[in-house]
C-alpha positions in Angstrom: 0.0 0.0 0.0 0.9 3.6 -0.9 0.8 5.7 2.1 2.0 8.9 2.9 4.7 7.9 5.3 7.6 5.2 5.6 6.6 2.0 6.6 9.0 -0.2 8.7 9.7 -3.6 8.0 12.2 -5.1 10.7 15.1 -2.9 10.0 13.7 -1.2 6.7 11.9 2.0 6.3 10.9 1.7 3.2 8.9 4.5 1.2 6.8 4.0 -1.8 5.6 6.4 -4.9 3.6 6.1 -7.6 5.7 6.6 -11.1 5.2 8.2 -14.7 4.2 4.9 -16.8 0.9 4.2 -18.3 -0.3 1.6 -16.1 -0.1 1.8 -11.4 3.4 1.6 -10.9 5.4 1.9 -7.9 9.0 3.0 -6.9 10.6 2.2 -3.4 13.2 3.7 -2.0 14.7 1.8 1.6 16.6 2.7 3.8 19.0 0.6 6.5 21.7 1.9 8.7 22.4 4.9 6.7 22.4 2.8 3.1 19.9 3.6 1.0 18.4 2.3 -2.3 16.2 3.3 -5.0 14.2 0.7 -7.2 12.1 2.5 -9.6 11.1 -0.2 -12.9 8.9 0.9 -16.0 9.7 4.8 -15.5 9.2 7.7 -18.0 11.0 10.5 -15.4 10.9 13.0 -18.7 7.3 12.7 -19.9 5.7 15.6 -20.1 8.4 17.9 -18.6 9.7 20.0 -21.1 12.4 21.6 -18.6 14.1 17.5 -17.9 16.2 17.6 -16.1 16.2 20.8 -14.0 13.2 20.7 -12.2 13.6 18.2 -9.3 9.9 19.2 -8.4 8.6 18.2 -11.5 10.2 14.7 -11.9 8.6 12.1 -11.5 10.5 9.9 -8.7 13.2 12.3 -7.7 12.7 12.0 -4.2 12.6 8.7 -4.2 15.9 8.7 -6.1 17.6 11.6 -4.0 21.3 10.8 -2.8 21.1 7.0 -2.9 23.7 4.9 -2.7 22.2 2.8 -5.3 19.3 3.4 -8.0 18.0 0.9 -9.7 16.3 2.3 -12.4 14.4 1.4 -16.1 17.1 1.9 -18.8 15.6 0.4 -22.3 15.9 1.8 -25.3 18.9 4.4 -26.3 17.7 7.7 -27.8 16.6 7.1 -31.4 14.7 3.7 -30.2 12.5 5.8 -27.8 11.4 8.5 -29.7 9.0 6.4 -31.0 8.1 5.0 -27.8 7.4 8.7 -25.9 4.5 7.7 -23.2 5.2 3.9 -23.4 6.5 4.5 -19.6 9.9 3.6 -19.9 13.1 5.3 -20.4 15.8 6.0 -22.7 20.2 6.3 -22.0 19.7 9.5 -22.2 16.8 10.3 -19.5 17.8 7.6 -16.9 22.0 9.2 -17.1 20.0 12.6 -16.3 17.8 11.6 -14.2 20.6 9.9 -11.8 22.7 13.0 -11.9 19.4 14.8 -11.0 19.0 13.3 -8.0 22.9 12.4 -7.6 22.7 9.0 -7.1 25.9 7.5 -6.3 25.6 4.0 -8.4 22.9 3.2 -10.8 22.2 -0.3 -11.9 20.8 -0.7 -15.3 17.9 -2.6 -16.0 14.4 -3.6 -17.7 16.1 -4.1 -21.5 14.2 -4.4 -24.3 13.9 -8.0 -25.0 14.7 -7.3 -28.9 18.0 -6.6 -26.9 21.0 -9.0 -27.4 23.5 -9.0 -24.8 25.8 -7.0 -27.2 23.5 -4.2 -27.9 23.0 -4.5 -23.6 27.2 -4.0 -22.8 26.6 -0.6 -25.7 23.4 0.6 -23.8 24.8 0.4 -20.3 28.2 1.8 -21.8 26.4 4.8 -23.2 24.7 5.7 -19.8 28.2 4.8 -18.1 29.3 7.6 -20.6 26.3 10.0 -20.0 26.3 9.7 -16.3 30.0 10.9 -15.8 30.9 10.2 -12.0 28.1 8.0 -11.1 29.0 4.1 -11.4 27.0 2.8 -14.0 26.3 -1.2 -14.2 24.1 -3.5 -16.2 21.7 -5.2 -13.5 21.5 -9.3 -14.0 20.2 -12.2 -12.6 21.6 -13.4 -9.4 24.3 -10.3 -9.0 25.0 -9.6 -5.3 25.5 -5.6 -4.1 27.1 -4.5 -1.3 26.3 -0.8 -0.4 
C-alpha cells in the first residue's frame, strides 16, 4: 500500500511512490543503517516535462531517487529507439544518465532491456549511460548479481 509515510519492515523504512508509466506503478526507495536504495522499474521521469532535467519538483520519482547509494532504475531503449516510444512509460540512455545525476545518485544499476535486446546491444546501452552519467558508477543489472552498499 501507498501511504504517505515510511513504513517499517524489521530494520527497513521503506517509502513508496507512484511513477510516470501508463499503467499503477510503484518505486521504493529503503533505507537501512544509513544505506539507502532506490528501485524505480517501468519509469518515464521526462514525460511531459519539457524543462528534464532541471526541475527536481517536477520529476517524477526524484525523491525517491535523491542521494542514494544505489538506484536501480528502467534503462531500455537508447535515444533514437525511444522517440518512437514517448509515453510507453519507460526510459531511454539519455533520461535515466539525467535523471541519476538529478537526483545524484551515487551507483545506478541498469535494467528492464528491451527483449529485442541482445546482450551486445546490452554491454553498448549500459556503456552509453556509463558515458552520460560521468561520476556515477554505471552497471548493467543481471540475474543473481550480489550488491554491497
Amino acid at each position: 500500500m501507498i501511504g504517505d509515510r515510511p513504513v517499517r519492515i524489521g530494520g527497513l523504512e521503506v517509502t513508496a511512490a507512484e511513477v510516470i508509466h501508463p499503467g499503477p506503478t510503484v518505486g521504493y526507495r529503503i533505507r537501512e543503517n544509513g544505506a539507502s536504495i532506490a528501485y524505480i522499474p517501468d519509469h518515464e521521469p521526462a514525460l511531459g516535462n519539457p524543462a528534464f532535467p532541471n526541475a527536481a519538483a517536477w520529476t517524477s520519482g526524484h525523491e525517491l531517487a535523491k542521494d542514494v547509494d544505489l538506484l536501480i532504475h528502467d534503462v531500455q531503449y537508447f535515444p533514437d529507439e525511444r522517440k518512437a516510444r514517448i509515453g510507453w512509460g519507460h526510459s531511454s540512455t539519455v533520461d535515466a544518465a539525467a535523471f541519476a545525476r538529478q537526483a545524484g545518485v551515487r551507483r545506478l544499476s541498469a535494467f528492464h532491456h528491451d527483449p529485442a535486446h541482445d546482450d551486445a546491444t546490452l554491454d553498448r546501452l549500459v556503456a552509453e549511460v556509463a558515458e552520460l552519467a560521468a561520476g556515477i558508477e554505471v552497471s548493467g543489472a543481471h540475474e543473481g548479481e550480489t550488491i554491497t552498499l
